[in-house]
C-alpha beads as a LAMMPS data file, in Angstrom:
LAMMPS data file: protein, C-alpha beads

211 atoms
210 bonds

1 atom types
1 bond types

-500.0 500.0 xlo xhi
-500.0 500.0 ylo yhi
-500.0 500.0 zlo zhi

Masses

1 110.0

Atoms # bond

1 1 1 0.000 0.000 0.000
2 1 1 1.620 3.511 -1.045
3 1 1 2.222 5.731 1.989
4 1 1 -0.166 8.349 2.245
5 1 1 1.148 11.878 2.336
6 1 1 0.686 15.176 3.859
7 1 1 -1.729 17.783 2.350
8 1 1 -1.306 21.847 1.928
9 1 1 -4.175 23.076 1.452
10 1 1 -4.609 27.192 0.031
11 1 1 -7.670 29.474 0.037
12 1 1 -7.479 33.139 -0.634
13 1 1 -10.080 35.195 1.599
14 1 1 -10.731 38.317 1.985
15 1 1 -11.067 41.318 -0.143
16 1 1 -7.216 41.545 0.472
17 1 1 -6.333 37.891 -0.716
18 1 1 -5.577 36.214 2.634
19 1 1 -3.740 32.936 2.227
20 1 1 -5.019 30.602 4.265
21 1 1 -3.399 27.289 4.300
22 1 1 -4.476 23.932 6.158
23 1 1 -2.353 21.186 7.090
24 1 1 -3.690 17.981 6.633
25 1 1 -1.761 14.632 7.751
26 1 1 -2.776 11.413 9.070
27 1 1 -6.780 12.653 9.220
28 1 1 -5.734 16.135 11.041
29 1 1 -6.189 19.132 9.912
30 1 1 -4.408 22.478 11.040
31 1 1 -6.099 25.714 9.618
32 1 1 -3.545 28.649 9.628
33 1 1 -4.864 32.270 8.991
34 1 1 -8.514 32.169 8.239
35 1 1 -9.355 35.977 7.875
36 1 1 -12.435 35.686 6.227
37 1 1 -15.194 32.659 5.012
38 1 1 -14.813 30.135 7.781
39 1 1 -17.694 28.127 7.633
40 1 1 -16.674 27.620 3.517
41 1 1 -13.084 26.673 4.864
42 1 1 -14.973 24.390 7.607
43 1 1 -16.554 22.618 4.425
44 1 1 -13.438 22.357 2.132
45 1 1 -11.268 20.614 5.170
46 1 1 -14.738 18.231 6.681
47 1 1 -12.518 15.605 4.969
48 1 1 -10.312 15.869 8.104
49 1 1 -10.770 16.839 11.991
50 1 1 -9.716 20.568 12.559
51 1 1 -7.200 19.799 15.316
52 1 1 -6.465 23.613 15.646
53 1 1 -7.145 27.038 14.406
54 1 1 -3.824 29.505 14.545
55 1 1 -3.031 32.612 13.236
56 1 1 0.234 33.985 12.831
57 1 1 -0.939 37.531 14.188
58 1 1 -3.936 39.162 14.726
59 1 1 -5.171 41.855 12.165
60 1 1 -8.515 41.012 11.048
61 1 1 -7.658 39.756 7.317
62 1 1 -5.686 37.265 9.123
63 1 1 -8.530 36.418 11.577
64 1 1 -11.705 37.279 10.772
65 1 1 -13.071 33.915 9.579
66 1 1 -12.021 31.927 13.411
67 1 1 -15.219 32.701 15.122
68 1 1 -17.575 30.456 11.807
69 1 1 -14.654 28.100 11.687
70 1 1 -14.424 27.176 15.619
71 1 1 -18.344 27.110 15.066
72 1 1 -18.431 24.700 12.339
73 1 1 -15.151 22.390 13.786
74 1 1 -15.177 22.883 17.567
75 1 1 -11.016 23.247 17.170
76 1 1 -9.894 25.445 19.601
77 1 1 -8.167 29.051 18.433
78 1 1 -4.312 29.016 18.990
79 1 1 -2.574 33.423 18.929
80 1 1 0.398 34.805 21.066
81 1 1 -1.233 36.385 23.814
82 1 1 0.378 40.065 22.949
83 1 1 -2.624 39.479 19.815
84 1 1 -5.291 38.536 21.599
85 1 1 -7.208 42.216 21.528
86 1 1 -5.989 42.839 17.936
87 1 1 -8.172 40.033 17.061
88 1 1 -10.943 40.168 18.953
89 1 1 -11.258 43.807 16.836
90 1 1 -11.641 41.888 13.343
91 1 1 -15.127 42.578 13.312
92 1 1 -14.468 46.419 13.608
93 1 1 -13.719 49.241 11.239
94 1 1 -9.865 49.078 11.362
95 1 1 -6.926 52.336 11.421
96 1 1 -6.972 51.530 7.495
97 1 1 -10.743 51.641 6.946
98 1 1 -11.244 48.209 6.653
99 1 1 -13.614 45.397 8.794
100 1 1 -13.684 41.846 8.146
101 1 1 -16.344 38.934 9.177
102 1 1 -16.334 38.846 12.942
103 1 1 -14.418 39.498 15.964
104 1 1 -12.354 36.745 16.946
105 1 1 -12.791 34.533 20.168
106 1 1 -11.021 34.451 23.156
107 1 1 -7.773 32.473 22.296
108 1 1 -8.422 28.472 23.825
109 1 1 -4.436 28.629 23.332
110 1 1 -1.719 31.385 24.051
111 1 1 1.618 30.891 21.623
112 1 1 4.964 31.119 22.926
113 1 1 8.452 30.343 21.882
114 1 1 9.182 27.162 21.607
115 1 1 5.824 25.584 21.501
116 1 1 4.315 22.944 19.532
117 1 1 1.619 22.145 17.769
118 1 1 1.157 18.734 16.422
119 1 1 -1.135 17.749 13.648
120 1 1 -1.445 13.816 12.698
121 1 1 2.852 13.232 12.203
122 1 1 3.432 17.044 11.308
123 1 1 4.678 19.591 14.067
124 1 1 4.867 23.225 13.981
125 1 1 7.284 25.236 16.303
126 1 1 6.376 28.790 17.354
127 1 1 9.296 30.923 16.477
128 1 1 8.073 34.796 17.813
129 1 1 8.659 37.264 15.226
130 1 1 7.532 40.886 16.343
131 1 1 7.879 43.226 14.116
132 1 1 4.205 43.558 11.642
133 1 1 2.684 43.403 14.867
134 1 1 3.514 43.003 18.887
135 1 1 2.495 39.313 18.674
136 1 1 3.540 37.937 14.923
137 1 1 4.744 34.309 15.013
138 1 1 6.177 31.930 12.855
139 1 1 5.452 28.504 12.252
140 1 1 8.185 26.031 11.244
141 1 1 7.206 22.430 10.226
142 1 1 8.858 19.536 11.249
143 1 1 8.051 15.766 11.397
144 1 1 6.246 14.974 8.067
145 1 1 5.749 18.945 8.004
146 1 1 9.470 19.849 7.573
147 1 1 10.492 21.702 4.956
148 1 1 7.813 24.427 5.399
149 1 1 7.281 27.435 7.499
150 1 1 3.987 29.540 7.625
151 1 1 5.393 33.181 7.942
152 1 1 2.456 35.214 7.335
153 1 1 3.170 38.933 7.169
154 1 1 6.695 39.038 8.567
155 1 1 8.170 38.305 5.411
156 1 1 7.368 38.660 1.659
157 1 1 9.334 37.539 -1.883
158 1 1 12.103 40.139 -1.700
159 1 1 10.481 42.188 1.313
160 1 1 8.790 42.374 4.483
161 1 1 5.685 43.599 6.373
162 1 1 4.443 46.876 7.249
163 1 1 5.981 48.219 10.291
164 1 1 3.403 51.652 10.002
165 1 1 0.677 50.390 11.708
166 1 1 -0.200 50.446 15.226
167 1 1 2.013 47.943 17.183
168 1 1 4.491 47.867 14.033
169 1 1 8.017 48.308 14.528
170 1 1 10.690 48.001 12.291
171 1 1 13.437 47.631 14.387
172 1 1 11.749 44.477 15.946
173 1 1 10.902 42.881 12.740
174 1 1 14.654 43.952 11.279
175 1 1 15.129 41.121 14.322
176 1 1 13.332 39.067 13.417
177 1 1 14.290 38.529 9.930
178 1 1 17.796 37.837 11.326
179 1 1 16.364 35.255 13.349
180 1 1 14.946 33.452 10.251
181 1 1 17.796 33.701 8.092
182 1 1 19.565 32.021 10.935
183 1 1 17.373 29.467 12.366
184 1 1 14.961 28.406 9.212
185 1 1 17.139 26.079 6.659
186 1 1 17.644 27.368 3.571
187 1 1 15.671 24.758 1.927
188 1 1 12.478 25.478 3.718
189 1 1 9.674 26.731 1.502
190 1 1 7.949 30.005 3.254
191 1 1 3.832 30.130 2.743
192 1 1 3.231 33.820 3.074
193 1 1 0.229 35.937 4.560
194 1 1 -0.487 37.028 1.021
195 1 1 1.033 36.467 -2.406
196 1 1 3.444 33.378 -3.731
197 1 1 5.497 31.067 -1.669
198 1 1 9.085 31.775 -1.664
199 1 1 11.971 29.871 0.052
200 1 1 15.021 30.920 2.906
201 1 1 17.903 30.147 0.352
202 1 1 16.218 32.452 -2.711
203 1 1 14.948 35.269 0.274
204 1 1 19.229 34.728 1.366
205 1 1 19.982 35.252 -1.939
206 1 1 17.655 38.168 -2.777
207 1 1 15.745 39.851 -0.036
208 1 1 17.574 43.246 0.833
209 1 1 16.224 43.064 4.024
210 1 1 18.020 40.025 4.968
211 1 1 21.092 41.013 3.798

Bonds

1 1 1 2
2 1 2 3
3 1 3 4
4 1 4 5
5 1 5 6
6 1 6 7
7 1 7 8
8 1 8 9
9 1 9 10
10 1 10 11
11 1 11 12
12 1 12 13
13 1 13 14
14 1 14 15
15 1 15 16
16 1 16 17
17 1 17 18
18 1 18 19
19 1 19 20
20 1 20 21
21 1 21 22
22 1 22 23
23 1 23 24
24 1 24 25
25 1 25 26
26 1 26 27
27 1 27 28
28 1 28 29
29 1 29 30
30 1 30 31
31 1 31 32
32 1 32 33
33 1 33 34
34 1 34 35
35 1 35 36
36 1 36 37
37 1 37 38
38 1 38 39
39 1 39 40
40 1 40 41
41 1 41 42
42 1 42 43
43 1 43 44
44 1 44 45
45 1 45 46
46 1 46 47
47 1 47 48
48 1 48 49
49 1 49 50
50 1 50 51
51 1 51 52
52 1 52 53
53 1 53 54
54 1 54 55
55 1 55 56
56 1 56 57
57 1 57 58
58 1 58 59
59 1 59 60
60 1 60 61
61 1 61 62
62 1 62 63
63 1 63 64
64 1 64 65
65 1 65 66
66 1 66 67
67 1 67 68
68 1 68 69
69 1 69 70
70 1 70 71
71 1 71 72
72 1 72 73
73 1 73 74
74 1 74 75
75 1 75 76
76 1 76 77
77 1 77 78
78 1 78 79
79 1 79 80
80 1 80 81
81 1 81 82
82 1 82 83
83 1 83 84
84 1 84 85
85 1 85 86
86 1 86 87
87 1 87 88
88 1 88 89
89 1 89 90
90 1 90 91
91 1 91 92
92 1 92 93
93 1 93 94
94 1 94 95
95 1 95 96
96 1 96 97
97 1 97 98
98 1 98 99
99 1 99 100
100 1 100 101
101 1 101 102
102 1 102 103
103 1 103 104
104 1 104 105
105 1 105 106
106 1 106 107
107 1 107 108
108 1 108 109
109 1 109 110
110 1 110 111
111 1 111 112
112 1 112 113
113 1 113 114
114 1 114 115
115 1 115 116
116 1 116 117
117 1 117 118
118 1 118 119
119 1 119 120
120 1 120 121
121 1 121 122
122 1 122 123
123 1 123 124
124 1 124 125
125 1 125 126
126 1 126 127
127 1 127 128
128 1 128 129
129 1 129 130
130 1 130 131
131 1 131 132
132 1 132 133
133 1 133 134
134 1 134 135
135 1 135 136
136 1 136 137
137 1 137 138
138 1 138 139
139 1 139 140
140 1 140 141
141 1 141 142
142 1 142 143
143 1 143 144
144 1 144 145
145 1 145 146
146 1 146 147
147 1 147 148
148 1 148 149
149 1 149 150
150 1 150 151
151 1 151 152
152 1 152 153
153 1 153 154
154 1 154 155
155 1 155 156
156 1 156 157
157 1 157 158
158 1 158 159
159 1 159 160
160 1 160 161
161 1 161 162
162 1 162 163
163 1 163 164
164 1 164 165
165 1 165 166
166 1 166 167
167 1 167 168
168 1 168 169
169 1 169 170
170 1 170 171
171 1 171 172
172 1 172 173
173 1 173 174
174 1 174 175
175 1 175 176
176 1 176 177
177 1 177 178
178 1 178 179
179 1 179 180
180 1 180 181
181 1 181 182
182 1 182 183
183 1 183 184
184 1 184 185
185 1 185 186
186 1 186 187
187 1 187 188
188 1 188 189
189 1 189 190
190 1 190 191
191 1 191 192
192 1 192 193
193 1 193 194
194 1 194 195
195 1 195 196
196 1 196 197
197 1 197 198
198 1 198 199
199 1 199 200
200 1 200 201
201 1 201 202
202 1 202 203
203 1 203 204
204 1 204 205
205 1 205 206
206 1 206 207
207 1 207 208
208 1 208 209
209 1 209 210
210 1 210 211
């Protein structure tokens, strides 16, 4: 019998084109970033149990779809506690303008360096990475996951994220950018917050800001 592997899953929400990715292996399902739509993300994962909702930080195009998607799964919400508030704003007309679906819950889980979250043989470490906001994390596979690394809006192909909104600060994500370049491996493929994937050893190559 051929060995069944691990699934990425991508849907773009919101009016901003939110990637948000699940991670399916062994029947489990990991849902990273759903800012928008959660009961349709609830019905293009009910192939698997939704082990865990995370987001890698809290604006509301990154969040806005948790409160339909714990609904619809019963998986509890996973943010770094300095978050928390940011997302339970989602719901809200933004600094920018902008509100998305609904506020977020009450995180069932608070993120911290070093933790894990497991999802059939797949883990994913928090790495913080302050910087796009007070509470931005990182999420590096390993187990049947390694290899890939959900960064959301710290980094982009040949750039980073926005350090001009409230909570942003670009000498903390200058930090962590450095961290990345020296604790991801250069192989690992990076799943963005928006836009294509990109990898350590091109961003190494490439990205002025890692330079």
């Amino acid at each position: 019998m051929a060995e069944k592997r691990d699934e990425l899953r991508c849907f773009q929400v919101t009016p901003l084109a939110t990637n948000c990715y699940a991670y399916v292996s062994e029947g489990e399902c990991l849902v990273v970033d759903p800012g928008g739509s959660g009961a349709q993300v609830a019905e293009h994962v009910r192939d698997a149990r939704v082990t865990c909702v995370a987001a890698t930080h809290g604006h509301g195009d990154h969040v806005g779809g948790v409160a339909a998607l714990v609904r619809a799964t019963g998986a509890p919400f996973a943010i770094h506690a300095a978050d928390a508030s940011l997302a339970a704003r989602a719901g809200q007309m933004s600094e920018v303008g902008r509100s998305y679906d609904e506020d977020a819950p009450a995180p069932d889980r608070a993120l911290s360096e070093g933790d894990v979250l497991r999802v059939g043989t797949a883990t994913f470490t928090v790495m913080e990475t302050p910087g796009h906001t007070p509470g931005g994390v990182v999420l590096v596979g390993g187990g049947s996951a390694e290899g890939v690394a959900f960064v959301g809006d710290t980094l982009f192909p040949g750039s980073h994220g926005r350090t001009d909104l409230s909570g942003g600060d670009e000498a903390q994500i200058m930090a962590s950018l450095a961290r990345m370049a020296d604790l991801i491996a250069p192989e690992t493929t990076l799943l963005c917050g928006h836009g294509p994937a990109t990898t350590m050893a091109r961003e190494l190559a490439t990205n002025p800001f890692l330079r």
